[in-house]
N, C-alpha and C positions, 0 to 999 in steps of 0.2 A: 372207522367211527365207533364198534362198538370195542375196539380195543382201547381207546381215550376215554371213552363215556366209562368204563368200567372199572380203569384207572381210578378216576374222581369217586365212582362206588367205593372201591377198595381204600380209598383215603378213611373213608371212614370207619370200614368194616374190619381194617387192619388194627388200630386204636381201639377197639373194642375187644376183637378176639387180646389183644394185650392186656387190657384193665382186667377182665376174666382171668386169664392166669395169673396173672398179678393178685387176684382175689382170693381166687381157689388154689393155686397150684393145678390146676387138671381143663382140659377143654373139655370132659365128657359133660353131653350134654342131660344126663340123665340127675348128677351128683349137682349139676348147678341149678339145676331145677328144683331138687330138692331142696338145695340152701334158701333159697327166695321163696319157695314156699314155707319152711320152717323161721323165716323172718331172721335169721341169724347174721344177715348181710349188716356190716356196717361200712366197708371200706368202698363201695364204690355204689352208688344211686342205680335202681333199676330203670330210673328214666332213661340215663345219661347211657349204659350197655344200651339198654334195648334203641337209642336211637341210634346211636352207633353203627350199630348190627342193621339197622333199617335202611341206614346209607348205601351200606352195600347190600343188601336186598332191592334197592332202588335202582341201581345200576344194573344187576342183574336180571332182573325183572321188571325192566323199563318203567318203571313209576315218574310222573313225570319231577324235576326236570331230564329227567336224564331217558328220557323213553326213544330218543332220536334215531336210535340205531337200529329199534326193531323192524322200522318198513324194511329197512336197505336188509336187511338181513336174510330177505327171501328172494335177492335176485340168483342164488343157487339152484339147483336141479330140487324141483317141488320133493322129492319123497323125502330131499333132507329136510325142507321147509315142515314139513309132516312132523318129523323127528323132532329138530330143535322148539316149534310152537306149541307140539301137544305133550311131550312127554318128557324131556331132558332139559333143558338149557335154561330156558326163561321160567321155568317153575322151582328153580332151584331154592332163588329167593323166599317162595311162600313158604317152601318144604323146612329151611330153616329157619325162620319164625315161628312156624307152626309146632315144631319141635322143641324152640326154647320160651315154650310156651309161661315156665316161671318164670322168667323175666317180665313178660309182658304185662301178664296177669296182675303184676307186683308195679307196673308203673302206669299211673293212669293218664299221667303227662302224653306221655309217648304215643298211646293205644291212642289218643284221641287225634293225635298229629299222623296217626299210620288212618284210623278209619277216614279222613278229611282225602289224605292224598290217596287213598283210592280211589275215592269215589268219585275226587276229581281228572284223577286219570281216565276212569273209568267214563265219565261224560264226556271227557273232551274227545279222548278217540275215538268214540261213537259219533259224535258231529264230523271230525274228520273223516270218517269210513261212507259217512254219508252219501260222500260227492265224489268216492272212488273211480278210477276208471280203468283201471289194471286189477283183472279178477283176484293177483295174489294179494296188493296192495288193500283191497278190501278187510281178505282174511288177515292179513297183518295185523292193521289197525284195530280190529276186531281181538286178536290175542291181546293188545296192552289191555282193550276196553275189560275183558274178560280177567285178567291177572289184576285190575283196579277194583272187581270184585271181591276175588280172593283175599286182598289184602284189606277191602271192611269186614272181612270176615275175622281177620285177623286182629282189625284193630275193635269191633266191638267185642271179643274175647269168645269167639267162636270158631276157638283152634280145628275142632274134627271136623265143623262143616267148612270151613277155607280148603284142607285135602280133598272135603268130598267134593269142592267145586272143580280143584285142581284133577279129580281122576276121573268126574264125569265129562271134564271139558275137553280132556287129553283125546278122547275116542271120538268125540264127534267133531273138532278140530281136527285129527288127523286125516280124518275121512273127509272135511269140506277139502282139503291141501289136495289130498289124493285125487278129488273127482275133480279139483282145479287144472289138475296136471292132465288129466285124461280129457281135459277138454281142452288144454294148448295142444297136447302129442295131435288131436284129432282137429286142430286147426292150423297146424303146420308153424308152432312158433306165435301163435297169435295171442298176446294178455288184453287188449284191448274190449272191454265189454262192450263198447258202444259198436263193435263190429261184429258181433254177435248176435244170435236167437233163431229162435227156432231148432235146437238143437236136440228137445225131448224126445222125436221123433227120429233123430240118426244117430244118436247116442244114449237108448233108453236105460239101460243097465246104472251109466253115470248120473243119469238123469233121477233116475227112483232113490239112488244109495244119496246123491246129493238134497235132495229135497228131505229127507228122512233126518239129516243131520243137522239140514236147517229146518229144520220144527223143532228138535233135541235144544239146537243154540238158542230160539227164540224163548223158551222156558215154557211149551207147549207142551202138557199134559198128552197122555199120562208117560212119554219121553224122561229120560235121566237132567236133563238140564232143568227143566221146571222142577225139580225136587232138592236140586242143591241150590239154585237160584233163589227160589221161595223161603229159603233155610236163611239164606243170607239175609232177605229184606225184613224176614222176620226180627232175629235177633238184632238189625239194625233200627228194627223200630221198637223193640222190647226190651235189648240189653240196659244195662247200667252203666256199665265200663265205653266208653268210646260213641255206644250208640246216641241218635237226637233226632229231631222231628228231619230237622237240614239233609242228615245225612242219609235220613230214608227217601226222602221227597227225591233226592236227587239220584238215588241209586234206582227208585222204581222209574223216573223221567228213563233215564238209561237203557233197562229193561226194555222199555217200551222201544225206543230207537235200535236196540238190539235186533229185534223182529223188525224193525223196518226197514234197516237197513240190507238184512239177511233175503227176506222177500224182493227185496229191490234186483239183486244181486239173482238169484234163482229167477225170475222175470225176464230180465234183460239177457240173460244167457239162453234160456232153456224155451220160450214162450216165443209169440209174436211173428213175424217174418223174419228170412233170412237175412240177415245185413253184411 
């Protein structure tokens, strides 16, 4: 699945890396930056690149439609689930946008069709993660929600702070994966949250580092995640480029289900009687 899905990313992300050389002669991403911000471009639209290049950020970085592949992507051994949601794989997408940041900044068509389909990523997989019931399955859905942030960061033209979401989120993401994993090794193979709780008390270590990362995720002061979190809804409420009233209303609605779904999660595991 996420070899198909990535395919149809690449349809678009191929035709794009091609008009760029076709334009410049050079893939460096530094010298085409420069061009689009020196305005010198006339052979190819920075709408038309930059959505190109967004297609296959889409694919890569699950934006919906093509986000289908991320739950399945974590039935492997958790530390690689650790690996590919907080640091490598699925932020590859943001990393390069963020980096061809003249492009974007140059098309404001695009920035407004990249800040919409985050944000609507970024809502839907939060209602999805809602009603989880496979502790990874939560975190999964919880990575597209998170990378549909990154990417209004992106699209209201707030390149540094989309990385700073991507590198706060990498640590405390990796750490929810991790204490997910020390909480299946210490229930013998079991994902099932509804057969869980009560586990703060025989697994305290997993218990503290897990709860610590979920206050981080939920954008809870004075934690790393409330500081690129905040970064975003600001600019999505301040910017020019991409930002609007729509697409803060619905990134802070978000936010909010962020933390409650986190809580949920930390609850149902860690709290309660044994199940």
């Amino acid at each position: 699945k996420a070899f198909v899905t990535n395919r149809i990313g690449d349809a678009g992300f191929l035709p794009g890396m091609f008009l760029l050389y076709w334009a410049f002669g050079t893939l460096d991403m530094d010298r085409i930056n420069a061009a689009y911000q020196a305005g010198t471009v006339t052979m190819i639209s920075a709408s038309l690149a930059g959505i190109l290049l967004f297609i296959g950020a889409t694919g890569k970085s699950a934006q919906i439609p093509l986000h289908v592949w991320l739950p399945d992507a974590m039935a492997g051994p958790t530390p690689v689930s650790a690996l590919i949601h907080a640091a490598t794989m699925v932020t590859a997408g943001v990393y390069m946008c963020a980096r061809l940041w003249g492009i974007f900044a140059s098309a404001a068509g695009a920035s407004e069709l990249i800040a919409w389909t985050g944000v609507l990523t970024a809502f839907v997989a939060a209602t999805i993660a809602l009603v989880q019931t496979d502790i990874k399955k939560v975190l999964a859905y919880s990575t597209v929600s998170q990378l549909g942030f990154m990417f209004v960061a992106i699209g209201v033209g707030a390149y540094g702070v989309a990385v700073f979401h991507l590198y706060t989120h990498a640590f405390f993401k990796a750490c929810l994966f991790l204490g997910a994993g020390s909480v299946i090794h210490a229930l013998s193979g079991e994902q099932d949250i509804r057969k869980m709780g009560g586990l703060a008390k025989r697994i305290p270590i997993t218990f503290w580092t897990f709860a610590i990362a979920t206050v981080a995720i939920a954008g809870i002061p004075p934690l790393a995640g409330f500081f690129s979190k905040d970064e975003i809804l600001w600019f999505a409420f301040a910017s020019d480029q991409g930002g609007s009233a729509g697409v803060f209303a619905l990134a802070a609605l978000t936010a909010l289900m962020t933390a409650f779904y986190m809580f949920r999660l930390l609850w149902l595991v860690f709290f309660g009687g044994s199940r």
